[in-house]
N, C-alpha and C positions, 0 to 999 in steps of 0.2 A: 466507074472511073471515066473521064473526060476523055477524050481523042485528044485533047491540046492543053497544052498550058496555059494561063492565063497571066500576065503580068499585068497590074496596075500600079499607074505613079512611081517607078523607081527611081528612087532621090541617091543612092547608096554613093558616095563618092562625087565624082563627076559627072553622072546621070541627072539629066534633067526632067522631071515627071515620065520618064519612058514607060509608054504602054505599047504593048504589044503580044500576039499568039503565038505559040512553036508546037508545031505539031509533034505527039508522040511516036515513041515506034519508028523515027527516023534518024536518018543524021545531018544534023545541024552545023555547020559552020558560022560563027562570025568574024565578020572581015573588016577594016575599018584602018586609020592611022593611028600611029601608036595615041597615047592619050585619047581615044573617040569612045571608051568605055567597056571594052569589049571583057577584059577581065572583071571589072566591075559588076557585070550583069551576069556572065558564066560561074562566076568565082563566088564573087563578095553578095550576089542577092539570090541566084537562083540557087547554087550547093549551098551557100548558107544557109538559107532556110530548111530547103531538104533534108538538112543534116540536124538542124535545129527540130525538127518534129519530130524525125527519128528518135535521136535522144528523149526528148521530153517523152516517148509514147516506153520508155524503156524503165525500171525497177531504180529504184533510189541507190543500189547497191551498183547497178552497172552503169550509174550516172557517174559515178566517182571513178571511174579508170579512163572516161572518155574527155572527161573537162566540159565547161560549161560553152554554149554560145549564144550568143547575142541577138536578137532577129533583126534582120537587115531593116534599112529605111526605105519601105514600099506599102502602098495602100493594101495590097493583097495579091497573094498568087494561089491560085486553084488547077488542083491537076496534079499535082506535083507529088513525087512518088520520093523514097531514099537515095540518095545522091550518091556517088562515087567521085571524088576529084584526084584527079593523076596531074601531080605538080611539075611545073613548066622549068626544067632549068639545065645547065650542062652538063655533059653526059662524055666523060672522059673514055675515051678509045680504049677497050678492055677485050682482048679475042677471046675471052672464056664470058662478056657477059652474054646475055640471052634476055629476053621482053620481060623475062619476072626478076631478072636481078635488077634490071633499068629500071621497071615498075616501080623496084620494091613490095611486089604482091608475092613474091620465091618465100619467104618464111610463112607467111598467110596461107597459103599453097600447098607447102607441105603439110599443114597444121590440120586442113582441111582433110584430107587425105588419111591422116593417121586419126583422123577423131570418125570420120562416114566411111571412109573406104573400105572393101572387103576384100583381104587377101585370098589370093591362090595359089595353090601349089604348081609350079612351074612343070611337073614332072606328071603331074594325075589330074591337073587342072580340078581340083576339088577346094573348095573353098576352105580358109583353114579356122577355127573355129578355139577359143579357150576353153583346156579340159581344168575340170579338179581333180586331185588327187582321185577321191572315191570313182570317177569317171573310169578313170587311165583302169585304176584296181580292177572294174568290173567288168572292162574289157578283156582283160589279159585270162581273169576265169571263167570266161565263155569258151576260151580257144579248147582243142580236144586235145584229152591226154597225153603227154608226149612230145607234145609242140615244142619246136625252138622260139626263144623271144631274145632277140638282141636290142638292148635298151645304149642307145648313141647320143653323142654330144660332139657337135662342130668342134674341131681340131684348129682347121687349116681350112678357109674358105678361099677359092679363087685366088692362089699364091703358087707361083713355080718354085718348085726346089727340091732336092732328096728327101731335107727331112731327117736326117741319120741321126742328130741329136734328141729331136722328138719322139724320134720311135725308142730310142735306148732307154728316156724318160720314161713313156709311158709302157713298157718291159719292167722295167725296176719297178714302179707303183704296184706292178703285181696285173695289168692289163692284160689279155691274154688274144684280142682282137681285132685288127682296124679295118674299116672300110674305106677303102680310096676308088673314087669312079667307078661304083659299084661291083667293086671286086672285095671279098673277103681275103684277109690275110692274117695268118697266123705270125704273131709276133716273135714266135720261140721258135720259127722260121728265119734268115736270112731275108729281108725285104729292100729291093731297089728298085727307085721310084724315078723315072725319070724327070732330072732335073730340071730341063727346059717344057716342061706338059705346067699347066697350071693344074691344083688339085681343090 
């Protein structure tokens, strides 16, 4: 791979045969009066084409969700790697946004995340892993004779309140156990939970 860009002849727009190097691995500014082509060589020749290879180097099936583009009016540019363009335009005064809602890269982010990320468990910090059924089975009859196994399902995550109607719920369903903040509680017990604790 080049150390630089190569631009030859860009006609694109308002550009007149512009040639010119940019080095990689840096950050580039162009500066210029409005109209002197500055998005036209950032924009409309350099990401356009970057973007234009990408695509074309990608499966006929993943071409159809990206749309087609055009290659810019330039004799050649060499060096030039897949592009990212973050669009220029106003950005209304919001105290909850943050650099990936302004981006718009916050749903991409997340996406990224849930598809490579590896969970941990906050509490054993052990990575948390999907079981199958026959998994969960084969563990439960390793344990030694005798064993208690308490099999749980989230309630009430991160919520203040007593709770009085949910416990009486799950009493009548025939439940016979809850765990709040790691404490065991017998149902067929009297249980008060303080209201202002989140649970």
């Amino acid at each position: 791979m080049k150390d630089k860009i190569i631009i030859k002849n860009a006609r694109e727009n308002n550009l007149k045969n512009i040639s010119l190097e940019i080095p990689r691995n840096k950050f580039i500014v162009f500066t210029g009066l409005s109209g002197s082509g500055k998005s036209s060589l950032a924009f409309n020749t350099i990401y356009e084409e970057g973007r234009r290879r990408y695509v074309d180097s990608l499966s006929n099936y993943a071409k159809q969700f990206l749309g087609g583009s055009k290659k810019p009016d330039v004799d050649s540019i060499e060096g030039l790697s897949p592009a990212i363009s973050i669009e220029q335009k106003t950005v209304h005064n919001n105290p909850r946004s943050i650099v990936g809602t302004v981006t718009e890269i916050y749903d991409y982010l997340r996406l990224l995340f849930a598809r490579i990320g590896k969970p941990f468990c906050p509490n054993h910090k052990k990575e948390i892993t999907a079981q199958k059924s026959r998994d969960i089975i084969n563990h439960v009859l390793t344990q030694k004779p005798g064993s208690k196994i308490f099999i749980m399902s989230p309630i009430v995550i991160n919520q203040k309140g007593s709770f009085a109607t949910v416990l009486a719920k799950l009493k009548k369903e025939g439940f016979l156990r809850i765990k709040a903040n790691n404490e065991i509680y017998e149902l067929e017990n009297e249980i008060k939970l303080d209201k202002n604790k989140k649970w």
